[in-house]
C-alpha positions as CSV (number, residue, x, y, z in Angstrom):
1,X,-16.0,-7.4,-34.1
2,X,-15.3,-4.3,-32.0
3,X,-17.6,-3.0,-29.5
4,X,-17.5,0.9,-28.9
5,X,-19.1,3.1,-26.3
6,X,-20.7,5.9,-27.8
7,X,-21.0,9.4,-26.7
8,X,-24.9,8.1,-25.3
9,X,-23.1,5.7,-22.8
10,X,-24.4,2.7,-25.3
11,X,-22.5,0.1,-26.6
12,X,-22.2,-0.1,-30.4
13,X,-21.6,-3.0,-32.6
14,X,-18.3,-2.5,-35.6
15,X,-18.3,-5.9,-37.4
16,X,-15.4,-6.7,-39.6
17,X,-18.1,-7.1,-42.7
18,X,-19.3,-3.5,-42.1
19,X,-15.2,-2.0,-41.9
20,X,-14.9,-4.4,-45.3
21,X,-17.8,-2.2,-46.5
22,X,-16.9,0.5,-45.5
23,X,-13.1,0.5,-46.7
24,X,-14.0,-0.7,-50.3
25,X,-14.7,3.4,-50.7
26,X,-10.6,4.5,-51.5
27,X,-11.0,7.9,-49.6
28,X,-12.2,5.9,-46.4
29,X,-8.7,3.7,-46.4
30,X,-6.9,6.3,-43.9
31,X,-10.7,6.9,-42.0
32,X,-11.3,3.4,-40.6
33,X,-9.5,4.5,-37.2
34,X,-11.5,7.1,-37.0
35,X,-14.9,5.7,-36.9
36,X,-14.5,5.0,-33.3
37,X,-13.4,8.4,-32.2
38,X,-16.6,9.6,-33.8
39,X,-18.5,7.6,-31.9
40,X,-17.0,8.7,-28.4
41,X,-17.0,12.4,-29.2
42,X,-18.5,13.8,-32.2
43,X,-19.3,17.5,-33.3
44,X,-22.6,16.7,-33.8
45,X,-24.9,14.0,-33.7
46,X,-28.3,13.9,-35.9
47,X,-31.7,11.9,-35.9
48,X,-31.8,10.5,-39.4
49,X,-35.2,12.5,-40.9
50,X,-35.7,9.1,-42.9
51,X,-35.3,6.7,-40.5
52,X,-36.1,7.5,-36.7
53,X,-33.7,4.4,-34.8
54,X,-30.7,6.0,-37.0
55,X,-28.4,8.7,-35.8
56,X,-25.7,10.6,-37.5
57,X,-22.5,11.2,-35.7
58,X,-20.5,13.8,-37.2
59,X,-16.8,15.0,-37.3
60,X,-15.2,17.7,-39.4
61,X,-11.7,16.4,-41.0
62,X,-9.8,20.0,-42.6
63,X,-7.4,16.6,-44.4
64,X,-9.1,13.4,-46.2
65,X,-7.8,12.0,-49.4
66,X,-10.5,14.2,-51.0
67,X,-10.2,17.6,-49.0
68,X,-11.7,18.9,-46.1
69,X,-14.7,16.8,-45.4
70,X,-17.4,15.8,-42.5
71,X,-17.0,12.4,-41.2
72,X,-20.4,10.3,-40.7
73,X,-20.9,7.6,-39.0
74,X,-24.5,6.2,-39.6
75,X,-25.8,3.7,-36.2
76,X,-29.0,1.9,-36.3
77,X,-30.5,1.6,-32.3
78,X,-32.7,-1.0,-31.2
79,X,-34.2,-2.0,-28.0
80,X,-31.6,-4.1,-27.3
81,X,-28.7,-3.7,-30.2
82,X,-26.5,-0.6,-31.7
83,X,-24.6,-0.9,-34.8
84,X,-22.3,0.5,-37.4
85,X,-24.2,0.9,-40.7
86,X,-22.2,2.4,-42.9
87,X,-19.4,5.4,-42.9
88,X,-18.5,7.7,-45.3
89,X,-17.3,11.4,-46.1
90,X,-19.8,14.8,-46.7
91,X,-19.2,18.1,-47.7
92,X,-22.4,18.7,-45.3
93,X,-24.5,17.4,-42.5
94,X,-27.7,15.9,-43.4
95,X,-31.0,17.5,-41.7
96,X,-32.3,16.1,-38.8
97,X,-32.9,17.0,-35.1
98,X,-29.4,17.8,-33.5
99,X,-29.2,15.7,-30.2
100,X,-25.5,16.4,-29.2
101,X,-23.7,18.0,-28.2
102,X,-26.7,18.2,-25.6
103,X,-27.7,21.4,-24.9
């Protein structure tokens, strides 16, 4: 398990379950490194509209196995925890108040 600082200053929970997850997607084999980068310093990062504790941090990749695509990287907060839901590659953002970059 990896813990990652995010762009917030919070820590964030990356099991090894949730990177088996996530790489079981082929186009996210040559993204798993990334997922932390995203978290330190995304584009954009997004209150999830269906789900108030989850943000959406977002990075724009011009080269993925399937094009030029956003990265996302979906974190569930708690009181007390942070973790790594899921990754995976968008041709947009979802909607959702933008909280970074801070403005």
């Amino acid at each position: 398990m990896k813990i990652i600082r995010d762009c917030f200053g919070r820590s964030v929970r990356l099991t090894d379950e949730r990177v088996a997850h996530i790489l079981q997607h082929q186009e996210m084999t040559d993204m798993a490194q990334e997922i932390e980068r995203v978290l330190q310093s995304p584009t954009e990062v997004r209150i999830s509209r269906s789900d108030g504790s989850v943000r959406l941090f977002y990075e724009f990749y011009a080269k993925t196995m399937v094009g030029g695509k956003w990265l996302c990287v979906v974190v569930r907060y708690a009181a007390e925890d942070a973790f790594v839901v899921t990754a995976y590659l968008t041709d947009r953002l979802k909607a959702g108040d933008t909280i970074w970059p801070k403005k």
